[in-house]
N, C-alpha and C positions, 0 to 999 in steps of 0.2 A: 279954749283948747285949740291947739294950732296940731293938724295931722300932717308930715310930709311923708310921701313915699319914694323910693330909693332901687323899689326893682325887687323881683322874687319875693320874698315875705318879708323885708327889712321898710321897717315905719320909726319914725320919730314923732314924737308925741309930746306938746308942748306944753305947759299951760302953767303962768306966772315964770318962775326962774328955776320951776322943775321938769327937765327933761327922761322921758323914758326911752327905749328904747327897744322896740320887737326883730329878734330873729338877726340879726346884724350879720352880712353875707363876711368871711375871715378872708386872708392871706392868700388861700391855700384855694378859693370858690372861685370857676372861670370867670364868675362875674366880677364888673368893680364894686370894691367895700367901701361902703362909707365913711364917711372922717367927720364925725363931730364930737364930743363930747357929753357920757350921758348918766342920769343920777342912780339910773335901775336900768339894769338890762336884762328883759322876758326870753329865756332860750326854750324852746319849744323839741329840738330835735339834736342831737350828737353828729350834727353834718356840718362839714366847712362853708355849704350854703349859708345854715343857720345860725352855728354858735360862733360868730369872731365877735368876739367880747373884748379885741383888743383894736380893734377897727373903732369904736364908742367912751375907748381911752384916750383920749384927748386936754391935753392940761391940767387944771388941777381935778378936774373930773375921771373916777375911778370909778365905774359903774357900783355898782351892789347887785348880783347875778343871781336871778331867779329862774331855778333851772330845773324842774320835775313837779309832781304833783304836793299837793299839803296849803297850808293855809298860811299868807304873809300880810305884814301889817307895818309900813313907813313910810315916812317922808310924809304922812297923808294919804297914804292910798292903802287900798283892802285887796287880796288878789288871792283866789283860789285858781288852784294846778290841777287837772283831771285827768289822767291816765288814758290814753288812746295810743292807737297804734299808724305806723307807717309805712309805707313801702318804696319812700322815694330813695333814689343812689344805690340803687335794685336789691335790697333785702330788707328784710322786716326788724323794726324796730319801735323802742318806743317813740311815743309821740305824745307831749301835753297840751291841751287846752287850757287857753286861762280865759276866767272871770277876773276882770279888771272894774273895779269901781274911786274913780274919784269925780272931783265936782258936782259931784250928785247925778252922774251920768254913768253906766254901765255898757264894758267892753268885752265880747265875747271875740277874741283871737284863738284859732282852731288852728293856728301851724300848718304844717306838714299834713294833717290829714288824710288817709287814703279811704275808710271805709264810714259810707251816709250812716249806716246804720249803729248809731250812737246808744250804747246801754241806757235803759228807759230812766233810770237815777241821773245818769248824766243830761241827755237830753232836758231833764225838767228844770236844771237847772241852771241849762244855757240860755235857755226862752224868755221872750220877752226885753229882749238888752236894746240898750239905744241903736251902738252897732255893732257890727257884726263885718268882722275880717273872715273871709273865706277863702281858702287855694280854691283855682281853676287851672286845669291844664291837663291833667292826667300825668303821667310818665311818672307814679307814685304816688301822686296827690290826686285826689278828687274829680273826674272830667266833668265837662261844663254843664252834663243833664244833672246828676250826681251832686253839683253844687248848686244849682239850682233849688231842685228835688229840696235839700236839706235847708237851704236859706228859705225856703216859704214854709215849710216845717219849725223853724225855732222865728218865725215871727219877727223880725227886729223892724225897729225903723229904719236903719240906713244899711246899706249892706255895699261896702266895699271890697271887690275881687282884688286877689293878690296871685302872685307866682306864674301867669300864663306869659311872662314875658316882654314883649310887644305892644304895644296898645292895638295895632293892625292882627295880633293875633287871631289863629281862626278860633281858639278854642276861647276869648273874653267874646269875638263875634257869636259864638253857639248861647256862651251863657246870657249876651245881652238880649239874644234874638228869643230864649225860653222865658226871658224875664218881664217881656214885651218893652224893652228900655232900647231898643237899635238905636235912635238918635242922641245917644250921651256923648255930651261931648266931655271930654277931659279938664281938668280944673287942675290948676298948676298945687294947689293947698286947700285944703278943710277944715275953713276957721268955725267954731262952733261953742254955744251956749245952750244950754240945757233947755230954753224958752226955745233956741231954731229948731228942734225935733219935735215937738209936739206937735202931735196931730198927724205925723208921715206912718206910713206903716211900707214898709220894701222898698224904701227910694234907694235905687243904684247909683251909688257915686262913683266916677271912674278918675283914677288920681295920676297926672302925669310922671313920667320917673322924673323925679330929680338927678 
């Protein structure tokens, strides 16, 4: 599994000749959108942040768009939707969690997120995952004590921040500084086997933009 990061919540997820796709920043998002091509695209939120699903349309590649809560099952992979809520692009809306499981590895992507306090069903069933994608930033999403707090709460072994921006951000420096991780350096990709996790419990990976 090959992870690339892209800035804000947008990740490419690689592994063999099938590509996923998380949160793909559109058109219409101040950020730049990505341009690859991808076989599933995970939409977590109804923002031009997060849903351009046509940024990931790329050749003959037309994503297959998972986009709310409920139970999905292709291409090889298993992915539950959890209902959460947001407050980023300043009003409240929804917001999904996914449970992502292939290669025998599980992905807990929490989007958009804005509120730690995860209903106790949910919560049980985010726990325990290999990794764990977390927003850091605040300004709707999550601030860095907040993603913290919650990342040592569901346990994972690797835990990658997303959405603070910057790598020089102050709000990824708050979250590395509660995480005791200050000296992470940045890592261009996150190539990984199910054998590289074993045995980590909270390793912070910090992933350059691409």
């Amino acid at each position: 599994m090959v992870i690339t990061y892209y800035g804000l919540e947008c990740f490419k997820i690689q592994f063999g000749d099938l590509v996923l796709a998380l949160n793909p920043m559109g058109k219409d998002s101040a950020e730049k959108a990505p341009k690859f091509g991808a076989d599933i695209a995970f939409v977590s939120t109804a923002h031009p942040d997060m849903n351009g699903v046509e940024s990931v349309s790329f050749g003959e590649r037309k994503p297959f768009v998972i986009h709310g809560p409920g139970e999905y099952e292709l291409k090889g992979i298993t992915a539950r939707g959890f209902l959460t809520e947001t407050k980023y692009g300043g009003e409240k809306r929804n917001n999904t969690a996914y449970k992502i499981m292939l290669e025998g590895m599980t992905l807990i992507f929490l989007g958009a997120l804005s509120d730690a306090a995860l209903p106790a069903g949910v919560k049980s069933v985010l726990e325990d995952a290999d990794i764990l994608f977390v927003p850091v930033g605040g300004g709707g999403v999550l601030d860095a004590g907040d993603a913290h707090k919650l990342s040592v709460a569901l346990e994972p072994k690797i835990i990658i921040p997303m959405h603070y921006g910057k790598e020089e951000s102050k709000e990824l420096a708050q979250f590395l500084k509660e995480s005791g991780e200050e000296s992470v350096n940045p890592v261009e990709k996150l190539t990984l086997k199910k054998k590289d996790i074993e045995g980590k419990k909270g390793e912070v990976v910090v992933l350059q933009i691409s």
